[in-house]
C-alpha positions in Angstrom: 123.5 119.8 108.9 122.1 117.0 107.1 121.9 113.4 108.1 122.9 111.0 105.3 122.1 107.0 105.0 125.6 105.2 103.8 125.4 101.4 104.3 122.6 99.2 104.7 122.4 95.7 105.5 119.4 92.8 106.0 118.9 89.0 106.9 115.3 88.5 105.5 113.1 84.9 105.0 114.2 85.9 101.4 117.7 86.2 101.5 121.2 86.9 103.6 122.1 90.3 101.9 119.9 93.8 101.5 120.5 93.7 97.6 118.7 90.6 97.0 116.1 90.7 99.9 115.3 93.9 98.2 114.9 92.8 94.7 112.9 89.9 96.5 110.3 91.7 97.4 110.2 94.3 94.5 109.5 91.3 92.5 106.4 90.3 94.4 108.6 87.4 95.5 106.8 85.5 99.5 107.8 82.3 100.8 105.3 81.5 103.9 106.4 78.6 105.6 104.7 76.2 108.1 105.7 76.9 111.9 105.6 74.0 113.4 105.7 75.9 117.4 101.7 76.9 116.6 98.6 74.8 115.4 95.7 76.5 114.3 91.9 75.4 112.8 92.1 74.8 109.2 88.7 75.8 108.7 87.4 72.5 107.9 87.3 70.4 111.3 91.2 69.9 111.5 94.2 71.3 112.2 97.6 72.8 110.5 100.5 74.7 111.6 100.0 78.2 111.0 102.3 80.0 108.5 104.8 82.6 108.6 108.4 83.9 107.6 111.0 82.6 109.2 114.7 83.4 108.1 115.1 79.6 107.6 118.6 77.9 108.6 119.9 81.3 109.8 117.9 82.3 113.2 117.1 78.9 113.8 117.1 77.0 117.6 117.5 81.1 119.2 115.1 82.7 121.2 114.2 86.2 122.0 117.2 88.3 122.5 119.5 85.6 121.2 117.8 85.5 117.8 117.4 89.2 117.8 121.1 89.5 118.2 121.9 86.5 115.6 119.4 88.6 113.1 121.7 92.0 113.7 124.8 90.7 113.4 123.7 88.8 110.4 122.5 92.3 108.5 125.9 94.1 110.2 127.7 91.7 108.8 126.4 92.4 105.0 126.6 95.7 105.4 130.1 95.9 106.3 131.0 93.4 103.6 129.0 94.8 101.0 129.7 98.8 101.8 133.3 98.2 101.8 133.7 99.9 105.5 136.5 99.4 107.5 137.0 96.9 109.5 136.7 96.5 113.2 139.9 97.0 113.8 140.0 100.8 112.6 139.9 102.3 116.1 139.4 106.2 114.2 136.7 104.9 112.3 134.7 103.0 115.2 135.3 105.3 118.3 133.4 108.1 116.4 130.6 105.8 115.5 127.6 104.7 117.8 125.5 102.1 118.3 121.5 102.1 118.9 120.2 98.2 119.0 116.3 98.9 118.2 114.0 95.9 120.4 110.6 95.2 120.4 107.9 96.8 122.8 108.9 94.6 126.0 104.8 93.5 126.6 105.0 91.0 129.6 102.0 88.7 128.1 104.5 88.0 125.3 108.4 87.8 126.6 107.2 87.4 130.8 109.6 90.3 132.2 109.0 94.2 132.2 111.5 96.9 131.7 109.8 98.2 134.7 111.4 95.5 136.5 115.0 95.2 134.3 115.4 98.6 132.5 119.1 97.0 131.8 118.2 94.0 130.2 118.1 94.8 126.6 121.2 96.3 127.3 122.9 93.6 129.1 121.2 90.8 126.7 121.1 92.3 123.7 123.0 94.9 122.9 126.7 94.4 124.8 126.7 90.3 123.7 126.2 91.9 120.2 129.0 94.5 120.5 130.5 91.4 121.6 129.9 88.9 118.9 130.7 92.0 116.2 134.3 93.0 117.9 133.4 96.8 117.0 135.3 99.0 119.3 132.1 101.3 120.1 132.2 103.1 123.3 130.0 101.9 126.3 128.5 105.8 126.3 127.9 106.0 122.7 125.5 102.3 122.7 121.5 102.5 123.3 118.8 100.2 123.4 115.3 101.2 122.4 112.2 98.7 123.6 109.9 100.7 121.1 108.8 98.2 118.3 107.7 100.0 115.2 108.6 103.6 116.1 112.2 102.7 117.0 113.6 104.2 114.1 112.5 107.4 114.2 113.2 108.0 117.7 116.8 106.4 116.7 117.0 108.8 113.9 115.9 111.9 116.3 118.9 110.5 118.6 121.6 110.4 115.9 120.7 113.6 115.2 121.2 114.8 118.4 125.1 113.8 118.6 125.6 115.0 115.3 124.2 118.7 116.6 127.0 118.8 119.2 129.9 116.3 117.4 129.9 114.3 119.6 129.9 111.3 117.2 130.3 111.5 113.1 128.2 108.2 112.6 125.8 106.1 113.7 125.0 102.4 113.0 120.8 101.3 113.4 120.5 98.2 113.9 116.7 96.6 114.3 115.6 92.8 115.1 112.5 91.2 115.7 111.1 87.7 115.7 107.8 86.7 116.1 108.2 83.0 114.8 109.3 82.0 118.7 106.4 79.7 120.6 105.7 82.3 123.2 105.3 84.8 120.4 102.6 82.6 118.3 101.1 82.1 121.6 100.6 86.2 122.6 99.7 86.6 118.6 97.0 84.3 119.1 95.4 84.2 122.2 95.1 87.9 121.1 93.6 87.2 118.2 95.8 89.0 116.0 97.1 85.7 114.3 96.1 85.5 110.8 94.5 81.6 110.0 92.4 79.7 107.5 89.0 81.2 110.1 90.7 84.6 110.2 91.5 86.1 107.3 92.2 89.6 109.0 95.7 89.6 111.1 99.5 89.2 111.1 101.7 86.9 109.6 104.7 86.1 112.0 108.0 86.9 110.3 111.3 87.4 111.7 114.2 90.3 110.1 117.2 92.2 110.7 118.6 95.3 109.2 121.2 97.2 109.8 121.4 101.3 108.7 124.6 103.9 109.3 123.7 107.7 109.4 126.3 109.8 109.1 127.0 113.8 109.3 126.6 115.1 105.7 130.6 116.7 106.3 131.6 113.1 107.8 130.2 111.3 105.0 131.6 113.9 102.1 135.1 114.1 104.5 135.4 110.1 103.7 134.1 109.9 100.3 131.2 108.0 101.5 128.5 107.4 98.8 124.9 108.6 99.8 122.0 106.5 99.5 119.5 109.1 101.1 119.1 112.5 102.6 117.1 111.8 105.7 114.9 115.6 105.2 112.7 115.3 108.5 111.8 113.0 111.2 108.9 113.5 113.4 107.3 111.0 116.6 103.9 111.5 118.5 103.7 109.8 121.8 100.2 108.4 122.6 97.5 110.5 122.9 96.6 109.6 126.5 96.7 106.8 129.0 93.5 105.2 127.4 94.6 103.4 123.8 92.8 106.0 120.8 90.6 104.3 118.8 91.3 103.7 115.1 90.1 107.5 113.7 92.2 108.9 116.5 94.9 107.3 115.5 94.6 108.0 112.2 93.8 112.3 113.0 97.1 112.2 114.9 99.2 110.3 111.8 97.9 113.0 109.2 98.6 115.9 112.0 102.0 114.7 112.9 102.4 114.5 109.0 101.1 118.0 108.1 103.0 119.4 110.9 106.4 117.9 111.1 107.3 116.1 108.2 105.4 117.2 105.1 104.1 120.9 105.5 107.5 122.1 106.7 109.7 120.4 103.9 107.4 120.3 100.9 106.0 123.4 99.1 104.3 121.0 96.8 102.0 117.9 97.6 103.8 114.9 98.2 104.9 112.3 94.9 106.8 109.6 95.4 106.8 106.1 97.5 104.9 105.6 100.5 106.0 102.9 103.2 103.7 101.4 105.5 104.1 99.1 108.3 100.3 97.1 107.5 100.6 93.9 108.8 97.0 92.4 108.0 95.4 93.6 111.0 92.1 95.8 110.8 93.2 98.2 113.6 96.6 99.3 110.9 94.2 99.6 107.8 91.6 101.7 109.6 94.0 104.2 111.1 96.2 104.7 107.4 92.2 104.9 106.4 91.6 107.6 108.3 94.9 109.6 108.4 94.4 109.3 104.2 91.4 110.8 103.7 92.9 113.9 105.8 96.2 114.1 104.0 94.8 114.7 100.2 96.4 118.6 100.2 99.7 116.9 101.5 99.6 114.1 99.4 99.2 113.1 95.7 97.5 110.0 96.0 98.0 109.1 92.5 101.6 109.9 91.4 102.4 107.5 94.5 103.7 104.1 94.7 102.9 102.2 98.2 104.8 99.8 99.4 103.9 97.1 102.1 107.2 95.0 103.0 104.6 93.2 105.3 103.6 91.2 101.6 106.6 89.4 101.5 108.4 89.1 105.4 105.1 89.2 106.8 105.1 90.9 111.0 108.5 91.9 111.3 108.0 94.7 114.2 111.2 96.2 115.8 112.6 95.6 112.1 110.3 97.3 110.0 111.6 100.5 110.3 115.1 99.8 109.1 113.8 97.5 106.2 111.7 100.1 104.8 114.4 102.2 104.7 116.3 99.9 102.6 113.6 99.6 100.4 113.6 103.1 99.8 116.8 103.6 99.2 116.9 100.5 96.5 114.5 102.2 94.3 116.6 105.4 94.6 118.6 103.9 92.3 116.0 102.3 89.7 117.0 102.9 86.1 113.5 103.9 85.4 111.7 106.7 87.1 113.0 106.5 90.4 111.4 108.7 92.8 112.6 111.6 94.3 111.2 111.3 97.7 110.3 108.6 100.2 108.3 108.8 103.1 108.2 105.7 105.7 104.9 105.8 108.0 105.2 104.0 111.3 102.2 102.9 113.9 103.3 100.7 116.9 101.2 98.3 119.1 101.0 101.1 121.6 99.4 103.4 119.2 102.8 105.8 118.8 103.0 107.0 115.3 106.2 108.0 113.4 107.4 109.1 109.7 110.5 109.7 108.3 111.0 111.4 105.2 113.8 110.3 102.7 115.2 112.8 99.7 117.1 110.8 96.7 120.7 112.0 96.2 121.0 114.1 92.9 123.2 111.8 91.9 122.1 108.6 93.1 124.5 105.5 92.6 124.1 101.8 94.7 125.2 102.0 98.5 125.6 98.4 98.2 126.8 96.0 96.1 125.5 91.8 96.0 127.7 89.5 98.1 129.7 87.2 96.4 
């Protein structure tokens, strides 16, 4: 049984909708703004607030959980107004469907609580005031919340799939929020040197996103009439290698395994063509391990009938969100009038050295899952 993408939806620093966020950043389009919460050197004796991506006039006066749940209603919100699904009210159409609200890594330098201490909170702060502020009728049993930053959406995916297997549910909605535009966040980025300034040319660039995904059962999406933006064709997560954090080649021998072993050996008879998308963010640590993992994945891989794509270029560090906003990506040049490619792979690496990849087949007849809001 194969697991289909039907709706997306996204709240970006370049727009309210996935259609022209997407297009956004196609077109090269970035809009770094000044955040006033951090003041950095400017490289020549003075000082200047260090620049990022916010989702300007949207996100706005909320902090942590209350902008990550202002960001996924936002891209919920555009993809049930531009996917023409039913409305919160349809109790058949809502009491299939689940919910997983994908969160940052909960580090206690950055946010100052655990889950070790609250293993309910994104739960109770996040995800119900959400369910909440949507009005979707979405059983307490069928909603999770995953603290795993980049990685989230493969493990989500692996999770969908796993209702799907017994029936439980015929859909689910993803829905993944970061921020890192907050004061406490610029604080963490910095004091651990991960900031990028005018005296640090390698690191992150705070953003801020949302966006919003709904697998569905291959048979519940055909039963509806739903149309299919992508096949999702495999799914694979490593955990980390050991207690200790791998170094940079480590990482990168465990990205090409996991790919070799899980996503691209088993799928693909022939080497991999198509779009590539990365979570880089500026930092050294990301570049070295896609480094490494590359010059290993040359049999799997045909490095040059491949287009890469770096979201990171234009929403800057969007963590918890990156998955999800890849996937939209993908799925937008699924539908490219011009040589769209058949296959997508998105490649994840979070801040505790997990790596993911999912691996996204184009419809034979691909058509627009969305549609720009009026």
């Amino acid at each position: 049984m194969r697991t289909c993408v039907t709706a997306l939806g996204m709240v970006s620093a370049l727009g309210y909708g996935v259609v022209g966020s997407c297009a956004a950043m196609r077109a090269g389009i970035s809009r770094p703004q000044p955040l006033v919460g951090c003041v950095v050197e400017d490289g020549e004796g003075g000082a200047e607030p260090a620049k990022g991506y916010p989702a300007s006039c949207y996100a706005e006066g909320f902090f942590q959980a209350g902008a990550w749940v202002r960001l996924a209603a936002g891209s919920f919100e555009d993809m049930l107004h531009a996917s023409a699904l039913p409305s919160p009210s349809s109790l058949d159409f809502w009491r299939r469907t689940g919910l997983i609200v994908l969160a940052p890594i909960i580090d206690r330098e950055r946010f100052f609580w655990s889950l070790e201490t609250q293993p309910e909170a994104l739960l109770e702060f996040y995800a119900r005031p959400l369910i909440d502020l949507l009005g979707i009728p979405v059983a307490n049993n069928f909603v999770r919340a995953l603290g795993s930053g980049h990685c989230g959406l493969a493990e989500a995916v692996q999770l969908a799939q796993a209702e799907f297997a017994t029936r439980r549910l015929d859909r689910v909605v993803i829905l993944g929020a970061d921020s890192y535009i907050d004061p406490l966040s610029l604080d963490w980025l910095a004091q651990h040197r991960r900031l990028k300034t005018p005296t640090r040319q390698t690191g992150a660039m705070p953003g801020e996103a949302g966006a919003c995904l709904l697998l569905e059962s291959e048979s519940s999406a055909r039963a509806r009439g739903a149309t299919i933006g992508a096949h999702i064709e495999a799914v694979a997560l490593d955990g980390p290698l050991n207690e200790k954090q791998p170094s940079a080649p480590g990482l990168g021998l465990a990205l090409a395994e996991m790919l070799k072993r899980s996503v691209l050996g088993p799928v693909l008879e022939e080497p991999f063509r198509g779009e590539v998308l990365l979570d880089l963010n500026g930092e050294e640590w990301k570049a070295h391990t896609w480094g490494h993992a590359q010059v290993r994945l040359n049999q799997h891989i045909d490095f040059n009938q491949c287009r890469f794509v770096l979201p990171c270029e234009s929403l800057g560090e969007i963590g918890a969100a990156s998955g999800p906003v890849a996937v939209c990506m993908a799925i937008s040049s699924f539908v490219q009038k011009d040589t769209p490619p058949e296959r997508a792979i998105v490649c994840s690496v979070s801040d505790t050295r997990r790596v993911a990849a999912v691996l996204l087949g184009r419809p034979p007849q691909a058509h627009p899952i969305t549609t720009a809001r009026s």
